[in-house]
C-alpha positions in Angstrom: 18.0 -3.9 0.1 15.5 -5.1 1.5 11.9 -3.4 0.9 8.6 -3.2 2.1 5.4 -2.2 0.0 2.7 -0.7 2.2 -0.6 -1.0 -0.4 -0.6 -3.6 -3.8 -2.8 -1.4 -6.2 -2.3 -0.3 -9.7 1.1 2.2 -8.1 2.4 0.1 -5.1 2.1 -3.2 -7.5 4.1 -1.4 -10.5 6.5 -0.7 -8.0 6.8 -4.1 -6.4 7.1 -5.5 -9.6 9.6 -2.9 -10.7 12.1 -3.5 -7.9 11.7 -7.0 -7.0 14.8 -8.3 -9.4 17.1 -5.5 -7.2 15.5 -5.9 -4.0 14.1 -8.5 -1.3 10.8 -6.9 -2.0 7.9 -8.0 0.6 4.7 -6.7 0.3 1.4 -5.8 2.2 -2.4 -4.6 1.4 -5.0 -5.1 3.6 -7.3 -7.1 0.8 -6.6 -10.3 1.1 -7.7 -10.7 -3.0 -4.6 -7.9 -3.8 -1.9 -10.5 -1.4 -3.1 -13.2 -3.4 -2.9 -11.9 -6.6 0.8 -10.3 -5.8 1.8 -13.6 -4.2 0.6 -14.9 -8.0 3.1 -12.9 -9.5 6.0 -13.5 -7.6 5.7 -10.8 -4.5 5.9 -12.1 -1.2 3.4 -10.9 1.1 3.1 -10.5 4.8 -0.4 -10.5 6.4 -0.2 -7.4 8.8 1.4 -3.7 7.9 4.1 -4.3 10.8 5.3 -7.3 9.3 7.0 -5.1 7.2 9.5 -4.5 9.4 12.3 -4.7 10.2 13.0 -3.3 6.3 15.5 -1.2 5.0 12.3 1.0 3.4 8.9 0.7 3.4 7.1 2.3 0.1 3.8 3.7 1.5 1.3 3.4 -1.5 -2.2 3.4 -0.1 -4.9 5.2 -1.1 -4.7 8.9 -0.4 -6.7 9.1 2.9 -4.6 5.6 4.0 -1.2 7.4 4.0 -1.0 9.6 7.1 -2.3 6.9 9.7 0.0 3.9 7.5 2.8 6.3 8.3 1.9 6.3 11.9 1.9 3.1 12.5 5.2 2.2 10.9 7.0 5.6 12.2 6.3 4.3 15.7 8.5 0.5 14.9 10.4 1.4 11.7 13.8 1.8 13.6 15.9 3.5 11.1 13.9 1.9 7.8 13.1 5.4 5.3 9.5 5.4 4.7 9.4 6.9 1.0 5.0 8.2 1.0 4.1 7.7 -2.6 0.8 10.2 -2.2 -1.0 12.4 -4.7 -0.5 15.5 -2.1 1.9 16.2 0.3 0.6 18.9 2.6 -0.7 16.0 5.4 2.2 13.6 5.5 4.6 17.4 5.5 2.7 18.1 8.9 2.6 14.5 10.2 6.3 14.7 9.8 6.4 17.7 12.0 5.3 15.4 15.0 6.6 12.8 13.8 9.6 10.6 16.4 12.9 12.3 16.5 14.1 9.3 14.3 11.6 9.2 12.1 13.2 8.9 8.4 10.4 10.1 5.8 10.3 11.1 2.9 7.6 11.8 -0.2 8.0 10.7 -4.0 5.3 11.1 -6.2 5.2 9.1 -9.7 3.9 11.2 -12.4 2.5 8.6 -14.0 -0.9 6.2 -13.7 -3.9 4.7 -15.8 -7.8 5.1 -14.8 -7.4 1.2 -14.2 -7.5 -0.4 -10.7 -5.8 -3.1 -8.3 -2.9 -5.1 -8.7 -4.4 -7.0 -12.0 -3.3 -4.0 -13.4 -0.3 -2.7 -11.9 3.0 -2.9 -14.9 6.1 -1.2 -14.0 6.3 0.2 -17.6 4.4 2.7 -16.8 7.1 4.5 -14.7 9.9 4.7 -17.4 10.6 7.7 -19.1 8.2 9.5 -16.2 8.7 12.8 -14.1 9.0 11.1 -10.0 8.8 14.4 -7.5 11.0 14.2 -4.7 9.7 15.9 -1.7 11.5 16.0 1.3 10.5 16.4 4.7 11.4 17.7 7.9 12.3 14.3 8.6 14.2 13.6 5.7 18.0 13.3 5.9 20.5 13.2 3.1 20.6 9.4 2.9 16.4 9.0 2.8 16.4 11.6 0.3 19.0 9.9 -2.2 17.5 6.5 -1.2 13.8 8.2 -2.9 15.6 8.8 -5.9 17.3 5.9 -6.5 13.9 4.1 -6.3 12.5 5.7 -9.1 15.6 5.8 -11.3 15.5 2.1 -10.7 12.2 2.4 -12.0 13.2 4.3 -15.1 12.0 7.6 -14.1 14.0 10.8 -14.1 14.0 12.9 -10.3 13.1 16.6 -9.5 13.0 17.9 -5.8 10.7 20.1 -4.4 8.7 21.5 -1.7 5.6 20.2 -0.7 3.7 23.4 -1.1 5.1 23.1 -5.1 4.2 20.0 -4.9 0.4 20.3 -4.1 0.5 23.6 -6.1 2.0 21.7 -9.2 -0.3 19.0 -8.8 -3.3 21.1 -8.7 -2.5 22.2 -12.1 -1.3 19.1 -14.1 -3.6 16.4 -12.4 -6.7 18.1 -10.8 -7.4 20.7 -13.6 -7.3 18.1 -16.3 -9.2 15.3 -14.0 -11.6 18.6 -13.6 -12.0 19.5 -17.1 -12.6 15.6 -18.4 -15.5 15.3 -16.2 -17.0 18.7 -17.2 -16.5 17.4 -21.0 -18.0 14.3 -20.5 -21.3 15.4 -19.0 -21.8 18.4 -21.8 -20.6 15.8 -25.2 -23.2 13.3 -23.7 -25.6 16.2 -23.5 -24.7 17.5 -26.7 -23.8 14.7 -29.2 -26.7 14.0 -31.5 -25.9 10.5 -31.5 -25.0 7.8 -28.6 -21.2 8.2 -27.8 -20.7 4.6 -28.1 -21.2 5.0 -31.9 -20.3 8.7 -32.4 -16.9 9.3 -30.0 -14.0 8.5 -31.7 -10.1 8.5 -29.7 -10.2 12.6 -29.5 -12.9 12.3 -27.2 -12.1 8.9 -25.8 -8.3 10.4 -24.8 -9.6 14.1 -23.8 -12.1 12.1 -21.1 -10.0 9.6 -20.0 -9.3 11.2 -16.9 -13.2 10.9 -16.0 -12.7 7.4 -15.0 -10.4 8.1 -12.7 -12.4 6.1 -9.2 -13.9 8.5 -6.9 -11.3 7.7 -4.1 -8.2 8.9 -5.8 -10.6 11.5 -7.8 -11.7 13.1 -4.4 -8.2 13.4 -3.3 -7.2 15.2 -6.2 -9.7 17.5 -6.1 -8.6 19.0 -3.1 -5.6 20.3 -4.4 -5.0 23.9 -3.2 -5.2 26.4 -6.3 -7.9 24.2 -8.2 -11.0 26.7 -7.7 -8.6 29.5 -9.3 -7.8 27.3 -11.8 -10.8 26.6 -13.1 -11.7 29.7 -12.9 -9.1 30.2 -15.3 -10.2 27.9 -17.2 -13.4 29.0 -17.7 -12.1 32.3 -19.4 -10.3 30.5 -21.7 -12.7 28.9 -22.7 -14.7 32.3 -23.2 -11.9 34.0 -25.2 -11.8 30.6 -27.2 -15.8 31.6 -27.7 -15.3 34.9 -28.7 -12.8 34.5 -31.4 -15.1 31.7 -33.1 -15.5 33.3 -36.6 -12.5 35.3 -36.3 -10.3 32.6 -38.3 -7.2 35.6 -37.4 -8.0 35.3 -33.7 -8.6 31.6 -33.5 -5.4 30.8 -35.5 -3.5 32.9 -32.6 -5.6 30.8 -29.9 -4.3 27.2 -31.6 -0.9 28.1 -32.3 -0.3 29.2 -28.6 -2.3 25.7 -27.1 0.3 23.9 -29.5 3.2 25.5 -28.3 1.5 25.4 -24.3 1.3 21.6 -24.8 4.0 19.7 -22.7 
C-alpha cells in the first residue's frame, strides 16, 4: 500500500517507522530539520503536503490546530486515498467532514499512547504496541476507510475500539486532560511545598505523577479544551476534599485507598 504521512513528530514518526517494512511509506513535515532527520532513518520524504498524493492513505499527524486545514488541502486532490486524522479531539475534523467533497474518504484514529518528548529524534513505534487506538468514524467514512484505520494500528501492535466522536472527546477529557490538568496543579503546590529543592528531594512517585506537566504547550492547549474538563475538575477537587477530611480517620482513609486501587486502570 502505498502511504503517506502528513507531520514527522514524536506520533507521525512512530508511525512511519512502524509501517514502513509493510508499506511504501513517504512522508512530509513542513520542517525541513524533521525531513531530514526521517530521510536519516530510512523514510522517504516529499517536500510539499500534495506530494503525497496520489497515495492509497495519507496519515494526518500534525499538531492539533494543523489537522483541519491539512485535511483540506488533501480532501480537495486525494481522489479516493482514505485520509486516517490521528488528532487528540475529534469534534473539528467530525464537522469538516460534514462539508467535506462528496468523495471525501476520512476517517479519525487516535493512538492512546505518547511521551512528553518531541520531534522525530524521538518518535519509536514501540510505543504503540499493546496500546488502546480509537477508531472514530466520520460522515465520510465508508466501510473500507474504516477497516483500513484499523488495520493500521493492529499493524502497529495496538488493539481497536470504535466510537463516536462526541465519546471520543468526552473520553479524552477524562483520561488525557484531567491527568495533564492534575500534574500541573501538583507540580506548582510540591515546588511550593517541598522543604527541600526537588532536584534532590523528588524521587519517581513524584517524577511519574508530574510527568504529564511536560507535556509542550501546543499539544497541552489542545487538550485542555476537551469538553467535560471544567466538571471534571471540579470533581476532582472534591475528591480531594473527602481525601482531606478522612485524614486521621485511618477507617475512612483505608476505604478511600482501597477504592483508588481498585479505580486504577
Amino acid at each position: 500500500m502505498r502511504l503517506g504521512v502528513a507531520g514527522l513528530g514524536l506520533i507521525g514518526g512512530g508511525v512511519a517507522l512502524g509501517l514502513r517494512d509493510r508499506h511504501e511509506v513517504t512522508g512530509y513535515d513542513t520542517s525541513p530539520e524533521a525531513r531530514s532527520a526521517a530521510q536519516a532513518r530510512g523514510i522517504r520524504t516529499v517536500d510539499r503536503l500534495v506530494d503525497l498524493l496520489p497515495a492509497d492513505a495519507v496519515v494526518v499527524a500534525t499538531p492539533l490546530l494543523s489537522i483541519v486545514p491539512t485535511l483540506e488541502a488533501l480532501a480537495a486532490r486525494a481522489g479516493g486515498a482514505v485520509l486516517v486524522e490521528l488528532g487528540s479531539l475529534k469534534a473539528a475534523v467530525a464537522e469538516l467532514a460534514e462539508r467535506a467533497p462528496a468523495g471525501a474518504r476520512i476517517v479519525g484514529l487516535h493512538p492512546m499512547a505518547g511521551s512528553e518528548a518531541t520531534g522525530f529524534a524521538a518518535a519509536d513505534p514501540a510505543m504503540f504496541r499493546g496500546r488502546a487506538f480509537l477508531v472514530v468514524p466520520t460522515s465520510r467514512t465508508d466501510d473500507g476507510a474504516e477497516a483500513l484505520a484499523a488495520d493500521l494500528a493492529r499493524e502497529l501492535g495496538g488493539t481497536v475500539t470504535v466510537c463516536s466522536a462526541e465519546i471520543h472527546d468526552r473520553a479524552v477529557a477524562a483520561v488525557s486532560a484531567l491527568p495533564l490538568a492534575a500534574a500541573v496543579a501538583l507540580s506548582r503546590v510540591a515546588r511550593a511545598a517541598a522543604p527541600l529543592d526537588l532536584a534532590v528531594a523528588a524521587g519517581p512517585g513524584l517524577r511519574d505523577a508530574t510527568r504529564l506537566a511536560a507535556t509542550p504547550t501546543e499539544l497541552a492547549l489542545g487538550l485542555l479544551a476537551a469538553p467535560g474538563l471544567r466538571e471534571h475538575l471540579v470533581s476532582l477537587r472534591a475528591a480531594i476534599a473527602e481525601l482531606e477530611g478522612a485524614l486521621g480517620d485511618d477507617s475512612a482513609l483505608r476505604a478511600l485507598l482501597e477504592r483508588g486501587r481498585a479505580d486504577r486502570p
